[in-house]
C-alpha positions in Angstrom: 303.4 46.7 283.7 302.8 47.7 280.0 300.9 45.5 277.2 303.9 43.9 276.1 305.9 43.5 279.1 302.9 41.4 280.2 302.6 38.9 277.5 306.3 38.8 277.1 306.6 37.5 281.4 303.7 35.4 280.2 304.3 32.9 277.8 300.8 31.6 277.4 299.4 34.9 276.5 302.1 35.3 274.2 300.9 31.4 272.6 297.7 32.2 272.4 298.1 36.1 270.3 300.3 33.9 268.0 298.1 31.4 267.4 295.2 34.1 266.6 297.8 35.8 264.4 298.6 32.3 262.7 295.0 31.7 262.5 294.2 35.5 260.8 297.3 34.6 258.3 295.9 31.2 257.3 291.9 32.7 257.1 293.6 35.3 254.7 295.8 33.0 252.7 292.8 30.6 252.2 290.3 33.7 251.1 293.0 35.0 248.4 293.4 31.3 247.1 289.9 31.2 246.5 289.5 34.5 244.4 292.6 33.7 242.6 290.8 29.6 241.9 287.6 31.6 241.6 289.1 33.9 238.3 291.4 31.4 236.8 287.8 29.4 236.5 286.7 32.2 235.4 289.0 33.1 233.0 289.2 29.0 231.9 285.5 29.1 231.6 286.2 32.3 228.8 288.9 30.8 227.2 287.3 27.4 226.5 284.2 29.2 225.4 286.3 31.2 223.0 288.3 28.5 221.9 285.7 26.1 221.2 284.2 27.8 217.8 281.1 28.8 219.0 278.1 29.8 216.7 274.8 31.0 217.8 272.1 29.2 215.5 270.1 32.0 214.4 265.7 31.3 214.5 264.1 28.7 215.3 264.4 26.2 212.5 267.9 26.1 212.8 268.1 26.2 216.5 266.1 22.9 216.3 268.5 21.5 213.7 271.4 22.1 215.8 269.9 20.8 218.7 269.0 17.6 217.1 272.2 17.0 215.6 274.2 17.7 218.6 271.6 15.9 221.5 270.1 13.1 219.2 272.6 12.8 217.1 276.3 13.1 218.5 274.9 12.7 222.4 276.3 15.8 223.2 276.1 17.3 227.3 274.2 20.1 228.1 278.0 21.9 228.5 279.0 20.6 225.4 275.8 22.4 223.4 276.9 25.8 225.9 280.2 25.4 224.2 278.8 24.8 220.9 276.6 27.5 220.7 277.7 29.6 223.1 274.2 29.5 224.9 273.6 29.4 228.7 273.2 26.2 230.4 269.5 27.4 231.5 268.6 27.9 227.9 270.2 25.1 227.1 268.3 22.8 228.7 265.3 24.4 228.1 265.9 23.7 224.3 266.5 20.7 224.8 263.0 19.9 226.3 262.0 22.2 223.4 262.8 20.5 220.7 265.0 17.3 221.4 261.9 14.6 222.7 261.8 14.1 218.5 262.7 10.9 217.4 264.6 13.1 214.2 268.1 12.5 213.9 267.2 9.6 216.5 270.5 7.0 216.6 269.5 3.6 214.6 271.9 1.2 213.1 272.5 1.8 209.4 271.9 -1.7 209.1 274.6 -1.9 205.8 272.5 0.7 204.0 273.6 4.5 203.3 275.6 5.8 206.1 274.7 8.7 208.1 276.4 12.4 207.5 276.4 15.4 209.8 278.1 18.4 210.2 279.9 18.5 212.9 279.3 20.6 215.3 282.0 21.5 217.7 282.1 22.4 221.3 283.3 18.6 222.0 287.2 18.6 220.4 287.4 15.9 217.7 290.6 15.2 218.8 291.6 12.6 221.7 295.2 13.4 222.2 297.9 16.5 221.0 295.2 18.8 221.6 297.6 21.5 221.6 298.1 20.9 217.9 294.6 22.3 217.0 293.7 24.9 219.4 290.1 26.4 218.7 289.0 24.3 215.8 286.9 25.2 212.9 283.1 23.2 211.9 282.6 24.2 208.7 285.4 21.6 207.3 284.3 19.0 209.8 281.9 16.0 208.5 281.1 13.5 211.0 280.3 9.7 209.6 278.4 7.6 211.5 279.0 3.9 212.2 277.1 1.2 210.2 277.9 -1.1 213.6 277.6 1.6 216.4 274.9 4.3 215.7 276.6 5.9 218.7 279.9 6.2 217.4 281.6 8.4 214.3 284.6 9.4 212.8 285.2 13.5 212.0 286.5 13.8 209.1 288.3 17.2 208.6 288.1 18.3 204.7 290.9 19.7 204.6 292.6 20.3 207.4 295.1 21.8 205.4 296.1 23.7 202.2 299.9 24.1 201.1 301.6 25.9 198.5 304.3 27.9 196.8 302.4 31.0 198.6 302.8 29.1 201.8 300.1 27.9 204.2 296.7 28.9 202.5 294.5 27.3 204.6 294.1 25.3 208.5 290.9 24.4 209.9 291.8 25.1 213.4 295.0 27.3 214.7 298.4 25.9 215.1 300.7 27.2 212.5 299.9 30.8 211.1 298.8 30.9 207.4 299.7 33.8 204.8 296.4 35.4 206.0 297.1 35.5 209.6 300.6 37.0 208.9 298.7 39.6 207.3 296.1 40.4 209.8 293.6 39.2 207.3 290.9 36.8 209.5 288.5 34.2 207.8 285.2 34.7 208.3 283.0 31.4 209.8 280.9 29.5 207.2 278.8 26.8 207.2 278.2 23.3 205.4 275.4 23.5 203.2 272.5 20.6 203.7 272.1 19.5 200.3 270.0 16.7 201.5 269.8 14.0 203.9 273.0 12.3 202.0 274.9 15.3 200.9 276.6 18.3 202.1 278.9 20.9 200.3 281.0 24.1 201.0 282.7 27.0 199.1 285.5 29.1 200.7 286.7 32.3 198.7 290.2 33.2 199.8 291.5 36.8 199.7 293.6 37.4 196.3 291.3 35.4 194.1 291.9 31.6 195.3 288.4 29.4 195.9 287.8 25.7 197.2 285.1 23.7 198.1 284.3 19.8 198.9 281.3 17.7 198.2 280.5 15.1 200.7 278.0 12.2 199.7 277.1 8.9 201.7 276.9 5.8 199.9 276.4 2.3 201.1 279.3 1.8 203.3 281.3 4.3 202.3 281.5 8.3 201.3 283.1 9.6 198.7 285.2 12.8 199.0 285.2 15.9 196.2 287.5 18.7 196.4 288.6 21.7 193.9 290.5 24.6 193.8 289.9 27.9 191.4 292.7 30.2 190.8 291.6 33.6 190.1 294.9 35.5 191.3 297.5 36.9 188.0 300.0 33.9 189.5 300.1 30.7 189.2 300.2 28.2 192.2 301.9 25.1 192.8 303.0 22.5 195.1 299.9 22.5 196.6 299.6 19.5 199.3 296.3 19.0 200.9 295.9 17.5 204.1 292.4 15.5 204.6 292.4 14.3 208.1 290.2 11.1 209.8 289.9 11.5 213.8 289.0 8.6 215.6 288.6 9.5 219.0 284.4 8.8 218.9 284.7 5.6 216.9 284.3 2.6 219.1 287.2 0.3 219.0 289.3 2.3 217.1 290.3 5.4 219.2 293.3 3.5 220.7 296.5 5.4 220.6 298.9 3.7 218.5 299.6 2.9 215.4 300.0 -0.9 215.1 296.2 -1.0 214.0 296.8 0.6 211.2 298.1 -0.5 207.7 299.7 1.7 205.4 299.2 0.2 201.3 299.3 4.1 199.3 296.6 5.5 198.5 295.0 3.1 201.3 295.2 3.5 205.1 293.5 1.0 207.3 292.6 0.9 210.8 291.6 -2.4 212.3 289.0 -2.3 215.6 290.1 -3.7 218.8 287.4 -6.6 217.4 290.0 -7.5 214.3 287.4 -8.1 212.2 286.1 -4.3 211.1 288.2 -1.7 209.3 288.3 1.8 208.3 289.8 3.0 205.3 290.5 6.1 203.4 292.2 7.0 200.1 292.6 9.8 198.4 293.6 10.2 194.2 296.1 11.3 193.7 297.8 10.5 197.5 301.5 11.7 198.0 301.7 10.2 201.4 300.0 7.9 203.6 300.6 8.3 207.7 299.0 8.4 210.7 299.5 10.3 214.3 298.7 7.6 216.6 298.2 11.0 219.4 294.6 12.1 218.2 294.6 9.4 216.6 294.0 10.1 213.1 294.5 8.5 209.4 295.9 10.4 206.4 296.0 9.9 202.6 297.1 13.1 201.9 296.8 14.6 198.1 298.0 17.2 196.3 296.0 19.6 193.6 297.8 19.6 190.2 299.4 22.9 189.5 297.1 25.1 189.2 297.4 28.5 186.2 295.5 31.7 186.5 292.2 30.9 185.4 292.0 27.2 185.9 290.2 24.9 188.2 291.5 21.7 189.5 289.7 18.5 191.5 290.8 15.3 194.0 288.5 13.2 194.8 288.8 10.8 198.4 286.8 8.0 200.3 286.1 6.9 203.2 284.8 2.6 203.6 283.7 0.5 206.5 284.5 -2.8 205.7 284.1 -6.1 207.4 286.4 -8.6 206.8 290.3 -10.0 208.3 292.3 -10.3 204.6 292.7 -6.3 204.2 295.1 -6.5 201.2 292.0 -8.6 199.5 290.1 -5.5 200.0 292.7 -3.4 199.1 292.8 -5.3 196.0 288.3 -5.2 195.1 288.8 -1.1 195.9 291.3 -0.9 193.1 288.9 -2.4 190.9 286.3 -1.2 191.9 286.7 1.7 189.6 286.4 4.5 192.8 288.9 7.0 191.4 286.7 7.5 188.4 283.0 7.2 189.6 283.5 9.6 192.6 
């Protein structure tokens, strides 16, 4: 009797070869599932990398810098300085023991005084929610703000996030929807906030066609205040241009709830109460054509706008930012207008 004759008459050899056959499919299946799980981590492992802005501090000075702004500072992971920096999570850690046992940068209540300002470093997305909206965002427009109450909590504050005009989209600090340079294959190149001191940072963009911007951040007690300008160096001149500066919440404490009925809308002022209902932030911008909020990330808006702007000319905005204690906001509203803020930032 053949092979097959056999295990047909017999139905138990016949069970058993298809169970070994099952058992061979299933031993397969399972090693092809895990190469395929294997790449797409992989390939995820890539992609966040690459989406996350990474920049490799260059030396030793500013190695530690970064490292003590990210560890001491924000309380970043040893993952979250990999994606940051774009180091390896070996060298990462032994950085850390490097440099980060220094009190510098150490977390302390500002205690009412001058708050704290950092750059911000990326590798941790500032946003909470509608991630999609910012895919790979950029630092160098990022300031984060430190709490007065929570030395372990900030806001990012993104200045700007955006730059409109009668060109069209001039300028986004992450990517989302394509700006006049990216429809021409032209790509910005990375910069950096310069550290004008412990209470002040600045930064200078030069477009391509002649247009330049910069902002000024500098802390004051309880609040910072906000410069921006634009140069116009093209032959044209430009108008309707809309800025967007944007306030993320996510890594405030008692604030990063998504929704929008902790927030008050007076233009220029938008507040956002705490889940305590007794601290606020604010920001305001001069001039403001809009106040909102996207309760998603959630975020704060006083949006401005640069005067026209001829060949030639240079044009300014000036915002804040306040932490204010208190439950009557529209009293506050009320000492910031008199306060005199749009002329003495």
């Amino acid at each position: 009797m053949t092979p097959l004759l056999r295990i047909i008459s017999a139905p138990s050899l016949y069970s058993k070869l298809l169970n070994r056959l099952q058992g061979y499919y299933w031993c397969l299946v399972s090693i092809s599932l895990a190469v395929i799980a294997k790449t797409l981590r992989l390939r995820r492992s890539v992609n966040s990398r690459e989406g996350s802005d990474s920049r490799m501090p260059v030396g030793g000075d500013e190695r530690r810098y970064w490292l003590l702004n990210m560890v001491n500072r924000h309380g970043y992971s040893v993952r979250e300085v990999g994606l940051a920096t774009g180091f390896p999570d070996a060298l990462v850690r032994s950085m850390i023991d490097r440099y980060c046992e220094s009190t510098e940068f150490a977390r302390t209540p500002g205690n009412g005084g001058v708050l704290s300002i950092y750059p911000y470093p990326g590798g941790r997305h500032p946003r909470k929610g509608f991630q999609d909206g910012a895919l790979s965002p950029q630092r160098e427009t990022k300031v984060s703000i430190f709490s007065p109450w929570d030395p372990r909590s900030y806001v990012v504050v993104d200045v700007p996030e955006a730059i409109f005009s009668n060109l069209g989209l001039l300028y986004l600090a992450h990517t989302h929807i394509p700006t006049i340079w990216d429809k021409r294959g032209i790509r910005l190149d990375p910069l950096e906030w310069c550290r004008d001191g412990s209470n002040s940072l600045s930064i200078r963009r030069q477009l391509p066609g002649g247009i330049e911007f910069g902002t000024r951040v500098r802390a004051d007690t309880m609040s910072v205040e906000f410069q921006q300008w634009l140069i116009n160096r093209s032959s044209s001149s430009l108008t309707r241009l809309r800025v967007q500066n944007c306030v993320l919440l996510n890594r405030l404490s008692g604030f990063e709830v998504q929704s929008n009925r902790n927030k008050i809308f007076r233009a220029p002022y938008v507040a956002c109460e705490s889940a305590q209902r007794n601290r606020w932030i604010i920001v305001a911008w001069d001039p403001c054509y809009r106040v909102w909020a996207n309760p998603l990330c959630p975020c704060i808006h006083s949006d401005s706008y640069f005067p026209d702007c001829k060949p030639g000319e240079r044009t300014e905005i000036k915002g804040r930012v306040w932490f204010h204690i208190g439950e009557n906001i529209e009293n506050e509203f009320r000492r910031l207008d008199a306060s005199g803020w749009r002329s003495s930032c």
